[in-house]
C-alpha positions as CSV (number, residue, x, y, z in Angstrom):
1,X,6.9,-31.0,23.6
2,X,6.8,-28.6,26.5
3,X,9.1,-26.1,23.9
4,X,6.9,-26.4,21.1
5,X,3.7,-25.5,22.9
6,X,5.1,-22.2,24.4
7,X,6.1,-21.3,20.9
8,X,3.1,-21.7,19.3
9,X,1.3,-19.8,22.5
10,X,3.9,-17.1,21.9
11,X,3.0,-16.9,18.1
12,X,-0.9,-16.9,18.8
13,X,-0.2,-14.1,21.8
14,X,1.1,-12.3,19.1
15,X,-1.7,-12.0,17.0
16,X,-3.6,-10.7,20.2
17,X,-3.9,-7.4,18.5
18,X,-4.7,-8.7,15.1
19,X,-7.9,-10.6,17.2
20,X,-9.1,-7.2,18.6
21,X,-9.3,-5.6,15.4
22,X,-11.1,-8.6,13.2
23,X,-13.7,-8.0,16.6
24,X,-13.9,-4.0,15.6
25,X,-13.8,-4.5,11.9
26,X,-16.7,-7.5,12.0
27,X,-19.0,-7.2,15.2
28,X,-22.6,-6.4,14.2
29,X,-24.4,-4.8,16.8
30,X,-28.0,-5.8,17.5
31,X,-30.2,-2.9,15.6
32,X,-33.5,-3.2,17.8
33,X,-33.8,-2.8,21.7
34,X,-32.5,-6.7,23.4
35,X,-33.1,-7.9,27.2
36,X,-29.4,-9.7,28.2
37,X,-31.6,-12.1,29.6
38,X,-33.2,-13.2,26.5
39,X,-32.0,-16.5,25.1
40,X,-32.8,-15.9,21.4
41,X,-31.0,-11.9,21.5
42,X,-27.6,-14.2,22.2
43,X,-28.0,-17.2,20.0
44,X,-29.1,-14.4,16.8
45,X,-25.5,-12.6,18.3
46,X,-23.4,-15.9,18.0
47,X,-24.9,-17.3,14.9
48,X,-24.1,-14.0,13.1
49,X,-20.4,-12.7,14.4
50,X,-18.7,-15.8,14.0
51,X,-15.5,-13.8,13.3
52,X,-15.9,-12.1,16.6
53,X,-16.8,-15.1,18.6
54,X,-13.8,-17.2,16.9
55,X,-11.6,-13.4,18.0
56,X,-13.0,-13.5,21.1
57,X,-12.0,-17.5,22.3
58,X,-8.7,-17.0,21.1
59,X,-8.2,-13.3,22.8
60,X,-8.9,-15.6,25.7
61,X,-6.6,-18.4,24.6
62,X,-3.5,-15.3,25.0
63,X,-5.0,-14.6,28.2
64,X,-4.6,-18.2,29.0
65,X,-1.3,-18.5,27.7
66,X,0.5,-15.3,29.4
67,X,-1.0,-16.7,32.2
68,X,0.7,-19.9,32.2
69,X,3.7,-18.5,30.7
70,X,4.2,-16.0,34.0
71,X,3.4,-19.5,36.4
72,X,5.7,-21.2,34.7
73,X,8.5,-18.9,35.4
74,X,7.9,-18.4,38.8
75,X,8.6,-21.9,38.7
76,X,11.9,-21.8,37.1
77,X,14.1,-24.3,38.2
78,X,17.2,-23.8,36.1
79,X,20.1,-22.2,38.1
80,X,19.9,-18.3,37.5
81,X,23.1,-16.9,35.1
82,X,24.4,-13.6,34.4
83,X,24.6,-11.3,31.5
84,X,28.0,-10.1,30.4
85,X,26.6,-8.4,27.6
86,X,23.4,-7.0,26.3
87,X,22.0,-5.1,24.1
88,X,18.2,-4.1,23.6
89,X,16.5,-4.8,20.5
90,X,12.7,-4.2,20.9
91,X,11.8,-2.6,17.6
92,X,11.4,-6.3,16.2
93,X,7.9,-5.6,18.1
94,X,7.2,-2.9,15.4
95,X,8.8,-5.1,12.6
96,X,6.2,-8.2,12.9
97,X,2.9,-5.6,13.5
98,X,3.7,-3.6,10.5
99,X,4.9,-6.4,8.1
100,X,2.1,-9.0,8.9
101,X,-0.5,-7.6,11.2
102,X,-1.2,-4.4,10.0
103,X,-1.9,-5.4,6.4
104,X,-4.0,-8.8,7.3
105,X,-7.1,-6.1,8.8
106,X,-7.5,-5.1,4.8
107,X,-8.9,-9.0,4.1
108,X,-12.9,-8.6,2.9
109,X,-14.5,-10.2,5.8
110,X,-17.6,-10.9,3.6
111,X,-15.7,-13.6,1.6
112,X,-15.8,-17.0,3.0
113,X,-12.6,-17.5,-0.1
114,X,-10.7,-15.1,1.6
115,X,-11.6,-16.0,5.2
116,X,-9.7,-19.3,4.4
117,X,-7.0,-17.7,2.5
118,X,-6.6,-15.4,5.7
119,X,-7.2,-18.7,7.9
120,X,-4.2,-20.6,6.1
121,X,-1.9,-17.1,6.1
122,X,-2.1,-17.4,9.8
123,X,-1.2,-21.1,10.3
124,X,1.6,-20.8,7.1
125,X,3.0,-17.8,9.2
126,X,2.9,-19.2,12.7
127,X,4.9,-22.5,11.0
128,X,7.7,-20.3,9.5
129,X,7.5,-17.6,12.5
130,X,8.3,-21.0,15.1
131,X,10.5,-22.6,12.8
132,X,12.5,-19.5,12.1
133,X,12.5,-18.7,15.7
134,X,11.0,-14.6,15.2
135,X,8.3,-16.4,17.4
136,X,9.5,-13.8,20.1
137,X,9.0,-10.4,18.2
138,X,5.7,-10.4,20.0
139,X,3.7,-6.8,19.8
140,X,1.8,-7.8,22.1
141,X,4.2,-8.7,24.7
142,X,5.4,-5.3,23.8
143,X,1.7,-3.3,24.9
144,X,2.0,-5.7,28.2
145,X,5.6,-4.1,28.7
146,X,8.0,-6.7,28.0
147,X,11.2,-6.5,26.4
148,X,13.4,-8.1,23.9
149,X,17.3,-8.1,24.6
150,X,20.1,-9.6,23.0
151,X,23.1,-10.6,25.2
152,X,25.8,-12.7,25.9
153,X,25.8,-14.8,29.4
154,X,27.7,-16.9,31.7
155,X,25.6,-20.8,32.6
156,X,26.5,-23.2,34.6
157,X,27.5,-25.5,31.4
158,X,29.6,-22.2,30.2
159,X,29.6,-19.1,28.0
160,X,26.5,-18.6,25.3
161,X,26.5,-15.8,23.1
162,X,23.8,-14.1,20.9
163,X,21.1,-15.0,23.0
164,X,17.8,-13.2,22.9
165,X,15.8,-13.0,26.2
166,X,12.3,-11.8,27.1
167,X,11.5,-9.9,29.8
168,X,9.4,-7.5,31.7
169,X,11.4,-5.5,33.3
170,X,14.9,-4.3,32.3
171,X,18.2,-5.8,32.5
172,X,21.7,-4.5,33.0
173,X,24.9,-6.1,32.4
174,X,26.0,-8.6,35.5
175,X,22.5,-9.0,36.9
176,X,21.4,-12.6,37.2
177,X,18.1,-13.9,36.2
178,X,16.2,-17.1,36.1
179,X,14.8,-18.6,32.7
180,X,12.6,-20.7,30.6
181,X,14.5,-21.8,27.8
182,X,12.2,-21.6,25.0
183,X,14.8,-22.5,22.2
184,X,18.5,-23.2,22.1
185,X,18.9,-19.0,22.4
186,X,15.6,-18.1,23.1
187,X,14.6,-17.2,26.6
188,X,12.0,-15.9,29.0
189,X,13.6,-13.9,32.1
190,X,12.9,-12.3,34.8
191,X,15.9,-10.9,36.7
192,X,17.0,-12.2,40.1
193,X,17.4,-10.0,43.2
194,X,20.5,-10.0,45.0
């Protein structure tokens, strides 16, 4: 259970970008001078940028999740194991944003047709994006520094090759890190200091 719900926070993460610019493409700005302290200025805000306000919870929802994602590693209480092997392979970062982000900002944001459409896109992809396991070519992990590697390492329970791992900083052959297995090869690292 724990598995699936870090997969679908890595998927939504993901679409961290994609959130910021339905915010810039559909925010309407108040056209007369407002008081912050008036109660009508914010309800007239929220009643007419729903797409913004929907952006804007689930921009915090990522927050959320890399948050827990980073806690949960400290906590990592699987026995470090090297890398024999590795190989970096972060342009998959640039693959998902230009294949599905990118083109999902041209959706008209008038249409309430093709605000479901878009709605149902999303969900479709985050099912085949978690059940494919791509769920970790993550642009926005990527802008927050992390990396994707693949590699070969040495467990406790023996030798596991083709492995991807996620990670902020970068990782050399023989270094040891701990993990959160996410999927049978899919792991978030963070390397171990001698």
């Amino acid at each position: 259970m724990k598995s699936s719900r870090r997969k679908i926070d890595l998927y939504i993460l993901s679409l961290g970008l994609l959130f910021i610019f339905f915010i810039i493409i559909t925010i309407k700005l108040p056209e007369h001078q407002f008081s912050i302290k008036e109660w009508g200025f914010w309800k007239e805000s929220l009643s007419g940028n729903p797409i913004p306000v929907i952006s804007s919870l689930l921009l915090i929802y990522c927050v959320v999740s890399y948050k827990r994602f980073d806690f949960d590693l400290k906590g990592a209480a699987e026995i470090p194991f090297e890398i024999k092997k590795i190989e970096g392979i972060n342009y998959e970062h640039l693959t998902f944003l230009a294949t599905y982000v990118v083109p999902l900002i041209s959706f008209d944001f008038g249409s309430g047709r093709q605000m479901v459409v878009l709605a149902l896109l999303l969900i479709v992809m985050g099912v085949i994006y978690i059940k494919t396991d791509l769920f970790y070519a993550n642009p926005s992990l990527a802008l927050m520094g992390f990396h994707i590697y693949r590699a070969d390492g040495n467990f406790k329970t023996g030798f596991r090759e083709g492995i991807i791992l996620i990670c902020r900083s970068k990782l050399v052959e023989g270094q040891k890190v701990s993990y959160i297995k996410l999927d049978d090869r899919i792991y978030y690292t963070k390397g171990v200091k001698a």
